[in-house]
N, C-alpha and C positions, 0 to 999 in steps of 0.2 A: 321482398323475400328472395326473387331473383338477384337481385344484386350482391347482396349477403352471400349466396351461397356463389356466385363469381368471385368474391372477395378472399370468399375463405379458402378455396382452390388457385388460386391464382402464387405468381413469388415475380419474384422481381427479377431482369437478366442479371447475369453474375458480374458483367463490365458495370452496370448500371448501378448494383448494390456496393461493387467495390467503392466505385466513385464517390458515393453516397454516406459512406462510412470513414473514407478518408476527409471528407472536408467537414465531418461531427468531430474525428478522432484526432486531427492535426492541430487544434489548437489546445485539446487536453493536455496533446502530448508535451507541446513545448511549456506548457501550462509546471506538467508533471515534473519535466524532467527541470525546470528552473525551481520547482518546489525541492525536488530532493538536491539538486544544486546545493541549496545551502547547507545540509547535512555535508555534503562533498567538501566545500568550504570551510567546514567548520575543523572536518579531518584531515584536510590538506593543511591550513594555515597554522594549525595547531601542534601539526607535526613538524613546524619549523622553529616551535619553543624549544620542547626536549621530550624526550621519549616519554617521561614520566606523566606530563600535560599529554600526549599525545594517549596514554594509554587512559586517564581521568578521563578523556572528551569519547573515547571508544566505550569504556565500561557504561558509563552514565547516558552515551546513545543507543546502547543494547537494551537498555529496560526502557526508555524513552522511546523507542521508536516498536518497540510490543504494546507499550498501552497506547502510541499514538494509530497506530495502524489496527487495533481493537477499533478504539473510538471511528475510525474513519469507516470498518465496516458496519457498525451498528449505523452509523449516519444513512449508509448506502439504502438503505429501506427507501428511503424517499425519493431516490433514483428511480425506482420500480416503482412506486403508488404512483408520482407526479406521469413517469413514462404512458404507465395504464390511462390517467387519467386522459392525458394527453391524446392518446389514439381513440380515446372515445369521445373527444372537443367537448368535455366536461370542464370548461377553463373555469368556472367560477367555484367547483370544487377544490381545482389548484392553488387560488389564492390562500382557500382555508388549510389545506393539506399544510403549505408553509409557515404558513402562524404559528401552527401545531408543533411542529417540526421542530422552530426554534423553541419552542420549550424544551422539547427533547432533547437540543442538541443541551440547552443551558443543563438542565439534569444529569446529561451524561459529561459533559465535561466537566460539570465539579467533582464528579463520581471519577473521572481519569484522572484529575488535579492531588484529589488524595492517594487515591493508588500509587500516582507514581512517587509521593512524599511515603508513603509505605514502603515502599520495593526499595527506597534508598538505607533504609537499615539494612539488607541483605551485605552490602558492600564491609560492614563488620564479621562477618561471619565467613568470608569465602578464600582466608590465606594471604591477603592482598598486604600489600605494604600499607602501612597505617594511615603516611603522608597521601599515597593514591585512593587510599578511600577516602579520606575527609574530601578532598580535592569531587569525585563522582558525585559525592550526596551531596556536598552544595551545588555542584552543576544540576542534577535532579531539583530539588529544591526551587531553583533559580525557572530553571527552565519550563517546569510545570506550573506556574502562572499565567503561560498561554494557554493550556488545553483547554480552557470553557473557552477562547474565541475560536479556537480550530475546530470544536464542535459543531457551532454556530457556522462558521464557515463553511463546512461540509452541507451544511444544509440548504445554507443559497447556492452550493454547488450543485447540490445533487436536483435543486430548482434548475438552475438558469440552464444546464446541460441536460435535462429531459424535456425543458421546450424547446432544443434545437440551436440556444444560443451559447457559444464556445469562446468567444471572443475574449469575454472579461475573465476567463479564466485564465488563458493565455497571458494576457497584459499586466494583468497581478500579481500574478506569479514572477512575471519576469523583477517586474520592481519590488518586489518582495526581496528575490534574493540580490538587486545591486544593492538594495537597503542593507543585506546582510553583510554581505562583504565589506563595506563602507565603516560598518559598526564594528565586525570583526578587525577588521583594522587598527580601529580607533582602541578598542580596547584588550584586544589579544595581547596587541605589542604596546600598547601606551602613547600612539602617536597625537602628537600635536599639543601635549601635554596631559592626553588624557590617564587615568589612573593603567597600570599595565595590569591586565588580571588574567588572562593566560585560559586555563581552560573555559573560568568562570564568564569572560568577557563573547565565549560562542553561547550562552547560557540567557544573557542579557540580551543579545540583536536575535535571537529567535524568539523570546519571548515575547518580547516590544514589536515585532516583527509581524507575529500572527496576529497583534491587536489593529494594527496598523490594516492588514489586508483584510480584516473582516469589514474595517468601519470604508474599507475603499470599496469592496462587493456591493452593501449597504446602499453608497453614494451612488456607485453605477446603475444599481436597479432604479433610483428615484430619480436619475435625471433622464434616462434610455427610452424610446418611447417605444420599443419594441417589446415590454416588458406590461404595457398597456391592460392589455385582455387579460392577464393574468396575476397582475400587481397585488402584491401578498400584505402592503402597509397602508389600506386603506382607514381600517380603524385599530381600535385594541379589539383584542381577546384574548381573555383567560385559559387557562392550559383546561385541554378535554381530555380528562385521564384518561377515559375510554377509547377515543383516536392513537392516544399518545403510546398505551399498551399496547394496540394492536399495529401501529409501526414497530414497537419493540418488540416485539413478537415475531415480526419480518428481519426485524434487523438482527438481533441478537445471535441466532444462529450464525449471520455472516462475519460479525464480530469473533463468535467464536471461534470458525470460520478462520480470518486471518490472525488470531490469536494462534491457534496452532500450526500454520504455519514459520509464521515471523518470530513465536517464542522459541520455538525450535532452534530457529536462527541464534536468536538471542541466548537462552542457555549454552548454546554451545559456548557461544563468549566467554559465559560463565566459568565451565567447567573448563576450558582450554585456561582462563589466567592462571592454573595453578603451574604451568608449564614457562609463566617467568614474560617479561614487557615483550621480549621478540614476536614469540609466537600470537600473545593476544591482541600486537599490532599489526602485525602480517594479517590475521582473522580479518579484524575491523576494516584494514583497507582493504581488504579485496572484498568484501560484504558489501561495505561499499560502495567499490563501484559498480556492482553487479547488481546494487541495487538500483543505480542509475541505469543501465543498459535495462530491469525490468519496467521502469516506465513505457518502455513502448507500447509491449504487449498488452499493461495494464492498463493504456490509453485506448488501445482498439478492443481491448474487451470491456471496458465501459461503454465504450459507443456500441460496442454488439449489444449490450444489455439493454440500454436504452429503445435501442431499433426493435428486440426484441418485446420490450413492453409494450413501445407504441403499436406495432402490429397485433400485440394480443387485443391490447385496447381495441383497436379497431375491427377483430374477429376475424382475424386474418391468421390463421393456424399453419398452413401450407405459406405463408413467407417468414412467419416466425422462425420456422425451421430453413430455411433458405438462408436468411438473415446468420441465425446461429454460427452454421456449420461453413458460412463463407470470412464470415469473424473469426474463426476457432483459425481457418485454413492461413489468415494475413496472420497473425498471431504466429502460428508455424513456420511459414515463410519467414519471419524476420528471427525468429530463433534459431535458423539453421545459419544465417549472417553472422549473429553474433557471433555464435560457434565459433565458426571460423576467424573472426576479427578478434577476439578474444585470445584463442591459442595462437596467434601469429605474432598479436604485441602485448603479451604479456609480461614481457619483460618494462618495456614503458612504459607501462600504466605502473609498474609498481613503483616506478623510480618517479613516477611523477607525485606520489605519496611521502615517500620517504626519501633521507638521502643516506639510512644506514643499512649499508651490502646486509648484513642477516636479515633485515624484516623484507630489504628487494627479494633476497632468494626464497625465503617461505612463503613470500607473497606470490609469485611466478608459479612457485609450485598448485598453490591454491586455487590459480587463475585456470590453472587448465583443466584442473575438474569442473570448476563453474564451467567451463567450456562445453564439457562433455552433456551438463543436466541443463542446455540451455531448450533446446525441444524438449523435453517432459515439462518443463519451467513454463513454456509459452501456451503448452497443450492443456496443460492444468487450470491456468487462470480464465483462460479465455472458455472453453469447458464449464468453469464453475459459475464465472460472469454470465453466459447464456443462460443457463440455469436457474438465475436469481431474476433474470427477466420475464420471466413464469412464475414469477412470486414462490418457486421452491427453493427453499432455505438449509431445511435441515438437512439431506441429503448428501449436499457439498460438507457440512458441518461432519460430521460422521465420517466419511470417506478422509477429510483432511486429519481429522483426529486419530484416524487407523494409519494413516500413513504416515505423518513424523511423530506421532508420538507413540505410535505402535510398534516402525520399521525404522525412521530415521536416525531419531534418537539410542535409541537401544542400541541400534549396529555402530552407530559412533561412537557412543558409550565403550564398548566392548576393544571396537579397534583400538580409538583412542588412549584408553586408559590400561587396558590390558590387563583385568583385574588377574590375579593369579588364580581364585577358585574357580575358574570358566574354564574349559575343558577345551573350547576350540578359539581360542583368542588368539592374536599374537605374539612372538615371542616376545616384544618389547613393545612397548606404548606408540604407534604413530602419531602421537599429539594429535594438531588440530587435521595431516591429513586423514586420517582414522575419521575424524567426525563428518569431513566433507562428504568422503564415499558414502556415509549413510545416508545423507543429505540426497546423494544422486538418487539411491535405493528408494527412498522417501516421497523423491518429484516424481521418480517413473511409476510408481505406485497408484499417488494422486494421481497422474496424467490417463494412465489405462482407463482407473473404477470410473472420471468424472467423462471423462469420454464415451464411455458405458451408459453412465448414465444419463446424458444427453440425449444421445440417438433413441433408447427406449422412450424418455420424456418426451422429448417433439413429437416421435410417432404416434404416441399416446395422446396429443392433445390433437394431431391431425387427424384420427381416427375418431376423437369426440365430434370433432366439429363436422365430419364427414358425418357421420351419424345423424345431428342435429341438422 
């Protein structure tokens, strides 16, 4: 009992917690940032066909990377159960946690598989040139053949990074994307004889790609021997609907969750193509990259969440909150970087995308707002990440759905389009930068409430355990 309640008051020094979380978060991140690599690749290499391929691989990543980033939150549930369990050295519940798991993930990724052959009819309906929409729904088509392994993947991720092992996500990742590129090569442009398919051929090496790195996670855990005490392929078992719902019950919210963020993202795509290739190429590449600069954050806010768990597991309330609020702080810290490294070469990143001056100069333009909403950006996720590591889900859910689809949207909406019967609009349409400002409005939003509701949440669970 004495020790328990040392445990529960105590935290960790803050040199000691940084350290600690950079050598969890360091190999997500290289992990992360070679995973979205190939999205980068696929907009980079794509955009050296013709604008038209380049704007097909943009549309057809905007819906693709909403249901993929859906799916990746629902998976995250297991992040949090495995974490808990973890700090409670209930390993022989973790094995069965993960058996489970991959049920879930196989269920939700046939369930993203259709969705996103669903969401490729939209592409008849939204003004597009005929040729660029056929070109997206078969990239859609193509490319949603991977989502039930990137399901399944998420799930021996959101394993092998809540017992502490970071490694093979790293290494996977990296050969994931020279796989990609390799492929992209071979058939973007046709080399070496291979057939030339242009959008379709980024559609191909991503798909073959996620089958590839699920069945490498797989091999890693069975040959690893650090994977022992915890080893989730001991026998069969049947899917336990009852586990299985109540992960989904944890996850879903978070799914939600980055649905309404990353759709936000995504619609705008949408509603920006009516303004013609420049403008929805410009969007896409600086999305982007910006999506690649998010990897960091999103790397130390899973390693917050994780630390997060495990210390709840272990009833450690006073370093959960330690943990959080020192993740949320590295998170901040590298948002204010970006900032700055972003409006300084904005200009070369856009020309690194493209080589046509109209989509450089929209792009440049776009770069400097991402600039501005890079702190709300890192204060939001890392914020909500802590938060999910106390198993509270809906919350974040709520909060993100009031702020871009409450504040972001709408104000973009408004800027951008400039309907005539709005009273305070502007006088002419800003296109897509109209949409980004709302975007900033959007992230500051989320970064305030979840920040808010952090500090209240920790305090709350230190005050229980103080109590107990």
């Amino acid at each position: 009992m004495t020790s328990t309640i040392t445990a529960t008051h105590s935290a960790p020094p803050i040199r000691t917690e940084i350290a600690t979380l950079w050598r969890l978060s360091w190999p997500m991140l290289v992990g992360q940032l070679a995973t979205v690599g190939m999205g980068v690749a696929d907009v980079a290499m794509t955009g050296h066909v013709s604008a038209a391929e380049l704007a097909a691989v943009s549309l057809g990543t905007s819906v693709w990377s909403i249901i993929l980033v859906t799916v990746m939150g629902i998976m995250m549930a297991v992040n949090s159960v495995v974490a808990h369990e973890m700090g409670a050295g209930r390993f022989d519940k973790i094995s069965h946690s993960v058996r489970e798991s991959l049920w879930m993930g196989a269920l939700v990724g046939v369930a993203g598989c259709i969705a996103a052959n669903l969401c490729a009819l939209l592409f008849d309906h939204i003004g597009l040139e005929q040729a660029v929409a056929d070109r997206a729904k078969a990239f859609l088509h193509i490319i949603s053949l991977g989502m039930p392994a990137f399901a399944c993947y998420r799930a021996l991720y959101g394993y092998t990074t809540s017992i502490n092992q970071t490694k093979p996500i790293m290494v996977i990742a990296i050969l994931g994307l020279l796989y990609n590129i390799v492929v992209n090569s071979l058939f973007i442009f046709g080399s070496f004889g291979f057939p030339r398919l242009g959008a379709l051929g980024c559609a191909v090496s991503t798909a073959t790609g996620l089958w590839l790195m699920l069945a490498a996670m797989v091999g890693w855990i069975k040959v690893s021997s650090v994977y022992r005490t915890t080893y989730p392929f001991t026998r069969w078992e049947g899917p336990n609907w009852n586990e299985i719902g109540s992960m989904l019950r944890l996850g879903l919210p978070i799914g939600v969750t980055h649905f309404a963020e990353v759709s936000a993202f995504g619609v705008v795509s949408l509603l920006v193509a009516r303004f013609g290739v420049v403008q929805v190429s410009a969007h896409q590449v600086a999305l982007n990259f910006i999506s690649l600069v998010f990897m960091v954050p999103l790397s130390f806010s899973i390693g917050a969440l994780t630390r997060v768990g495990q210390s709840m597991g272990e009833g450690n309330a006073v370093k959960a909150r330690s943990v959080a609020w020192i993740g949320t702080g590295m998170c901040v810290s590298f948002g204010a970087l970006s900032a700055l490294g972003i409006a300084l070469f904005r200009w070369q990143i856009a020309a690194m995308y493209s080589s046509d001056p109209a989509v450089q100069s929209t792009c440049a333009t776009l770069l400097l707002l991402a600039a501005i909403f890079q702190l709300s950006d890192s204060t939001q996720v890392a914020a909500a990440s802590a938060i999910r590591g106390y198993k509270v889900t809906r919350s974040p859910m709520v909060i993100q759905m009031i702020a871009f689809w409450g504040v972001a949207l709408p104000v973009g909406w408004i800027l951008g389009w400039a309907p005539a019967w709005f009273p305070w609009g502007p006088s002419a349409p800003m296109q897509a930068t109209g949409f980004w400002i709302g975007l900033i409005l959007g992230l500051t939003v989320a970064a305030v409430l979840l920040a808010w509701s952090l500090n209240n949440l920790s305090k709350q669970r230190v005050h229980e355990a103080a109590a107990r």
